[in-house]
C-alpha positions in Angstrom: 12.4 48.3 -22.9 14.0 44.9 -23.2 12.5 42.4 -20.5 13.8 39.1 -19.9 11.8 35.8 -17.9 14.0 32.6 -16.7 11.5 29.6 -16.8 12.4 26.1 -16.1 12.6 23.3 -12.7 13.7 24.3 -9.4 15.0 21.2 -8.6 17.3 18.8 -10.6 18.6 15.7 -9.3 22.7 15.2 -9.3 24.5 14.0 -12.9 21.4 15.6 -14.8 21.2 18.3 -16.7 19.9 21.5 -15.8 18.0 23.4 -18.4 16.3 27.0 -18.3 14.6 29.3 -20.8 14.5 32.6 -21.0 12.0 34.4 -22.6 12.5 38.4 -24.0 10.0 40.6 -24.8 10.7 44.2 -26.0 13.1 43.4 -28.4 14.5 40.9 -30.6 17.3 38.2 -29.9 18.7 38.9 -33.3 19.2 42.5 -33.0 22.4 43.4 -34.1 25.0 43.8 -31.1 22.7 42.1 -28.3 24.6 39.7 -26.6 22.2 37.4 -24.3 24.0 35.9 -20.9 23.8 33.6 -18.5 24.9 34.3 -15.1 24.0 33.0 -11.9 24.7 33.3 -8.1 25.4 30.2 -5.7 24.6 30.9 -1.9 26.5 33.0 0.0 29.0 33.4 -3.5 29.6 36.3 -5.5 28.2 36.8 -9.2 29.5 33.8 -12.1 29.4 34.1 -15.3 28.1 31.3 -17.8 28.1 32.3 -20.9 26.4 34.2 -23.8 25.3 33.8 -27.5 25.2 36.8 -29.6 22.8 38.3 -31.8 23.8 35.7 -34.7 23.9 32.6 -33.2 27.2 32.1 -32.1 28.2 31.2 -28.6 31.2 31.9 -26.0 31.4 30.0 -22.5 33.4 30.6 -19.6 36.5 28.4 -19.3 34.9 27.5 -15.9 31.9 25.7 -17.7 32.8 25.6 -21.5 32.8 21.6 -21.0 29.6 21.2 -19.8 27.4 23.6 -21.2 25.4 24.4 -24.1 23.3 28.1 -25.0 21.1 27.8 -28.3 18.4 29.5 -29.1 14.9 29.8 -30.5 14.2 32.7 -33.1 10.7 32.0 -33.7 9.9 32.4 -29.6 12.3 34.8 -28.9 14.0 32.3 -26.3 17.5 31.4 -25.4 18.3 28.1 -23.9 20.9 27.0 -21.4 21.7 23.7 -20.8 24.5 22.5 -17.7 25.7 19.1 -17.8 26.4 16.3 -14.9 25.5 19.2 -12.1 26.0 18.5 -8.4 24.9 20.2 -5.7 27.5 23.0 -5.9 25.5 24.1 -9.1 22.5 25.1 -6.8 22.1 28.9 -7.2 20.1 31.6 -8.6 20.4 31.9 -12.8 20.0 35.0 -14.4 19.2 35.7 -17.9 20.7 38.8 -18.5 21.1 41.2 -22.0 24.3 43.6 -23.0 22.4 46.4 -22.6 21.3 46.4 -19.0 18.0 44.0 -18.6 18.0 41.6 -16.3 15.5 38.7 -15.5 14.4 38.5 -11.9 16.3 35.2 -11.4 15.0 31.3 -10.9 16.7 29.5 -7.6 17.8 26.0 -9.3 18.6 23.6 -6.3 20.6 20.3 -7.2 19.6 17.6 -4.7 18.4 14.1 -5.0 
């Protein structure tokens, strides 16, 4: 069973960049079809999706944060990386790692505040 970890600060002052890792164990990031997402979950706000990168390195973003964000990845630790640009406070929520076929990390409350 495919298990995914968000790792990375809580707290990230405004116009920095937020970055968070996730770690997956049970299964490999290059497995062909896997498609590993981003999504998170401001207060009080419904479900927003970030974006993915797929199982061969190649990315998609939501128009909503294409400009400002970045998902790479690490092969050799398993890991994919998100990276959100300029943030202000309305880019304090809970991020989820999350996989095509159902797993779900348990989710890392990011606050933006100086």
């Amino acid at each position: 069973q495919v298990q995914l970890q968000e790792s990375g600060p809580g707290l990230v002052k405004p116009s920095q960049t937020l970055s968070l890792t996730c770690t997956v164990s049970g299964g490999s990031i290059t497995t062909n079809n896997y498609y590993w997402s981003w999504i998170r979950q401001p207060p009080g706000k419904g479900l927003e999706w970030i974006g993915y990168i797929a199982y061969g390195g190649s990315s998609y973003y939501s128009p909503l944060f294409k400009s400002r964000t970045s998902i790479s990845r690490d092969t050799s630790k398993n890991q994919f990386t998100l990276q959100l640009n300029s943030v202000t406070p309305e880019d304090t929520a809970v991020y989820y790692c999350t996989s095509n076929v159902g797993s779900w990390g348990q989710g890392t409350l990011v606050t933006v505040a100086s």
